[in-house]
C-alpha positions in Angstrom: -83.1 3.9 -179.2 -80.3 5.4 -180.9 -79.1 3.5 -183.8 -81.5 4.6 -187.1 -80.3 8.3 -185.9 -76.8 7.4 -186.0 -76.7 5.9 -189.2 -78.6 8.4 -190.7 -76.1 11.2 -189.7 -73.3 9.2 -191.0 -75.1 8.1 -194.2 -75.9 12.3 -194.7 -72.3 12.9 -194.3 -71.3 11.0 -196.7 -73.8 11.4 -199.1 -73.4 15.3 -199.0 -69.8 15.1 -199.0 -70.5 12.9 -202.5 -72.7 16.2 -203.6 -70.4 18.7 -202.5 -67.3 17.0 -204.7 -65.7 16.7 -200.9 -66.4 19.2 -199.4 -103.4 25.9 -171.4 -105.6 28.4 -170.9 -107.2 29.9 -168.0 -110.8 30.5 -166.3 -110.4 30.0 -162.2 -111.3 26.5 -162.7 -109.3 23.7 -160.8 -107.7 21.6 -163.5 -108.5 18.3 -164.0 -106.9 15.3 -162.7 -103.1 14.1 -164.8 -104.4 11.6 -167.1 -102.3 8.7 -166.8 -101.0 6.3 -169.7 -99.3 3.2 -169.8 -95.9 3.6 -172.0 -95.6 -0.4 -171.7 -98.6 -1.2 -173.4 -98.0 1.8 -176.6 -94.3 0.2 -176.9 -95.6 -3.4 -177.3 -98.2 -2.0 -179.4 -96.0 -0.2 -181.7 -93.4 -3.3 -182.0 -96.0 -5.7 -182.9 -97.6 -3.0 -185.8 -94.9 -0.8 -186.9 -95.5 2.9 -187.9 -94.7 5.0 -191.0 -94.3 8.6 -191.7 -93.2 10.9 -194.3 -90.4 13.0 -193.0 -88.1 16.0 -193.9 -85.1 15.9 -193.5 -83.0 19.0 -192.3 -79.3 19.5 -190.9 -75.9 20.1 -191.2 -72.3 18.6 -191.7 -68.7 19.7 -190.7 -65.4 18.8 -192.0 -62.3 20.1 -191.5 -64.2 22.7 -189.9 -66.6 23.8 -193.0 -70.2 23.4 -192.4 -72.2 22.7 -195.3 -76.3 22.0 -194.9 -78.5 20.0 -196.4 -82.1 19.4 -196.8 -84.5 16.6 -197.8 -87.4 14.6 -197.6 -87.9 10.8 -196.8 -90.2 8.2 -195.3 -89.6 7.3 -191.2 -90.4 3.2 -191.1 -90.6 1.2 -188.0 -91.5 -2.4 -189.0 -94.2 -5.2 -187.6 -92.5 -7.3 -185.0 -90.7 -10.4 -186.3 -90.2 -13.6 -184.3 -86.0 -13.5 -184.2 -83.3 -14.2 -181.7 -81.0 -11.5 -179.8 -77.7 -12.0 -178.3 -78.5 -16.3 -177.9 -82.3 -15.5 -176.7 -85.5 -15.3 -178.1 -86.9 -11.8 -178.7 -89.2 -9.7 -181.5 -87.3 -7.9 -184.1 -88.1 -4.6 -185.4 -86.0 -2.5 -188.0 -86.3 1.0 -188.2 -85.5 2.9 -191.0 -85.3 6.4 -193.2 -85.2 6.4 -196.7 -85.1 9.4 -199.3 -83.5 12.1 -200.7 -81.0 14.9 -199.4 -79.4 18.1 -201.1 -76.6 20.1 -200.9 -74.9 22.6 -203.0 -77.2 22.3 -205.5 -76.8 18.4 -205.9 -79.1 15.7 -204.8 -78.3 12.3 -203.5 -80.3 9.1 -202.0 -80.1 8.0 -198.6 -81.4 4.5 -196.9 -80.3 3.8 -193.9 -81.8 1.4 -191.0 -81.1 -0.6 -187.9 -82.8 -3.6 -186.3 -83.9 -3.1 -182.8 -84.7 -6.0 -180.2 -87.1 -6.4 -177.5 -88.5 -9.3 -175.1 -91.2 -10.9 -176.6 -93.2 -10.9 -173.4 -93.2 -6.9 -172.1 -91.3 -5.9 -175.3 -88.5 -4.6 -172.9 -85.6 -2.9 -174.7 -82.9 -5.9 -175.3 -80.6 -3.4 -177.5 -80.3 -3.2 -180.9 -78.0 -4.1 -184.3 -76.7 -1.3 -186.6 -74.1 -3.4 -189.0 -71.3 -1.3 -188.1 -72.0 -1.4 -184.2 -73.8 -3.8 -181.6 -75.6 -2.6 -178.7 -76.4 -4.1 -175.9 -79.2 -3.3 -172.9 -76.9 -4.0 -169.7 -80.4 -4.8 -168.4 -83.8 -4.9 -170.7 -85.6 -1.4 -170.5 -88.9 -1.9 -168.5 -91.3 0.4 -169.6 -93.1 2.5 -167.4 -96.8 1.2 -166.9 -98.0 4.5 -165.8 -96.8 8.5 -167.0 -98.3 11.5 -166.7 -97.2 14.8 -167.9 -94.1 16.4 -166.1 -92.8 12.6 -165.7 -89.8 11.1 -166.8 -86.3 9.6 -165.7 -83.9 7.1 -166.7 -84.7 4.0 -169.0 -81.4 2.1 -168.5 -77.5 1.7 -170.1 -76.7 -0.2 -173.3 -72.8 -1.1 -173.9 -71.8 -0.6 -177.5 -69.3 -3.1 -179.1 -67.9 -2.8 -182.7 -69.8 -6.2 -183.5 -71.4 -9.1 -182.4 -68.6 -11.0 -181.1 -69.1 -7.9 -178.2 -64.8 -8.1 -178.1 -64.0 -4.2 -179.1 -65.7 -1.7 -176.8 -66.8 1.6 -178.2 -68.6 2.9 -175.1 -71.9 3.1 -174.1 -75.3 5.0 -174.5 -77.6 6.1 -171.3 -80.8 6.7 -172.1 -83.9 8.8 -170.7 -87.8 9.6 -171.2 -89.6 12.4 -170.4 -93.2 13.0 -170.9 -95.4 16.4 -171.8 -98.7 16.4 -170.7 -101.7 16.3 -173.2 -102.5 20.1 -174.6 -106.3 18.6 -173.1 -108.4 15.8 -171.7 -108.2 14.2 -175.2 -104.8 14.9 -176.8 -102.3 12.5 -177.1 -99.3 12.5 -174.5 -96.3 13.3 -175.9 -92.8 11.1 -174.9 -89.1 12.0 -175.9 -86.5 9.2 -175.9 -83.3 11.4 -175.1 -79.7 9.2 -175.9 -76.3 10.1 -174.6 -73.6 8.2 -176.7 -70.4 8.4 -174.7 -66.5 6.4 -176.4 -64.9 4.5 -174.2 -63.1 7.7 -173.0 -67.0 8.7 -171.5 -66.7 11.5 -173.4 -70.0 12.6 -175.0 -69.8 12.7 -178.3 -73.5 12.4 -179.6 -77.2 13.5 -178.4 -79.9 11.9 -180.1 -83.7 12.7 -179.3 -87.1 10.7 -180.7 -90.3 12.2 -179.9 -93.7 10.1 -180.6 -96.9 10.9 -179.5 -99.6 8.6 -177.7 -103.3 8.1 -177.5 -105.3 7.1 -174.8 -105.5 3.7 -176.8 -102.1 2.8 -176.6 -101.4 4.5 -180.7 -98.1 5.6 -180.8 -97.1 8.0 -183.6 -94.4 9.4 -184.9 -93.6 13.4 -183.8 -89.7 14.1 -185.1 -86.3 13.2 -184.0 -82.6 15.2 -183.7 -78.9 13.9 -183.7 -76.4 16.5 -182.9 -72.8 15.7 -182.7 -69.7 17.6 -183.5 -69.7 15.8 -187.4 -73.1 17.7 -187.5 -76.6 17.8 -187.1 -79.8 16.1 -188.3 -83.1 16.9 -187.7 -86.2 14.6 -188.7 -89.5 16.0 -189.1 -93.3 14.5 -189.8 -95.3 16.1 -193.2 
């Protein structure tokens, strides 16, 4: 939900900290009836296929009050579902991932970053997900809604966030929402926004991260662009 966006951020600041040597129309006509579609089904879908896109790669980062942007290009990979385990359970296993290159002041430097995400291997309901440097954890799995239309949305569920595996350190805990934007007609895709809160143990906000994909009638879920924005800085990822 959260965790490729997260890492990404950091990864960017440190990388450009390393290049900046520290530093609808109308016609009278009743519209037609909300098409519905069935988020469930594009979800377990995309986990057991995967997805790729090439993205650019846009933001900025602050320290010690200095804000220095950046800019660069990359590939967006969701993985095919692996058989794996999750927290002493079964469950499918797909990492998610950006890759590339980012600039700033004139310097270049790579970036790879990724996280493995977890889901029932059933309804492919959110379980949580594994970052290396933080462990997240669905306080229950994230049923997908069967049936959306446009104007829809509401909450998904709560994961807790722990330093590690062992789940003994607390770091706080992420909500996290969907909202839906009707198609532009009677054949366009829907298009779906992930929206995650990232709260410390303080529940203080300290991160927003959006993921917006797109989604045919056939359950094909593409990729449509993502945003973090905390007070380290601010990424935003965007399909070529």
């Amino acid at each position: 939900m959260k965790g490729v966006l997260q890492a990404c951020a950091v990864a960017v600041a440190a990388a450009t900290l390393i290049a900046c040597g520290g530093g609808g129309g109308s016609g009278g006509m009743s519209p037609p009836p909300a098409a519905s579609f069935n988020l469930q089904a594009g979800i377990a879908n995309m986990v057991a296929h995967g997805l790729s896109a090439n993205v650019g790669l846009s933001g900025s980062v602050t320290t010690n009050g200095v804000s220095t942007p950046f800019t660069g290009t990359g590939t967006y990979t969701l993985s095919q579902g692996a058989s794996a385990t999750f927290n002493g359970s079964a469950a499918t296993a797909q990492t998610e991932s950006i890759s590339g290159t980012i600039s700033a002041a004139g310097k270049s430097s790579p970036l790879s970053t990724s996280v493995t995400n977890y889901y029932t291997t059933g309804s492919s309901a959110f379980l949580g997900q594994d970052e290396g440097t933080e462990f997240d954890v669905a306080q229950t799995p994230f049923d997908w809604p069967t049936s959306i239309t446009g104007a829809s949305g509401g909450p998904l569920g709560s994961v807790l966030r722990y330093s590690d595996k062992t789940m003994s350190v607390s770091t706080g805990k992420a909500d996290v929402t969907y909202s839906v934007l009707a198609p532009v007609d009677p054949g366009s895709p829907i298009g779906i926004t992930l929206t995650t809160k990232i709260y410390d143990t303080q529940n203080n906000l300290v991160e927003t991260d959006t993921t917006k994909y797109t989604m045919t009638s056939a359950n094909v879920i593409s990729f449509a662009g993502a945003t973090a924005q905390s007070s380290s800085g601010s990424l935003t990822v965007t399909p070529q």
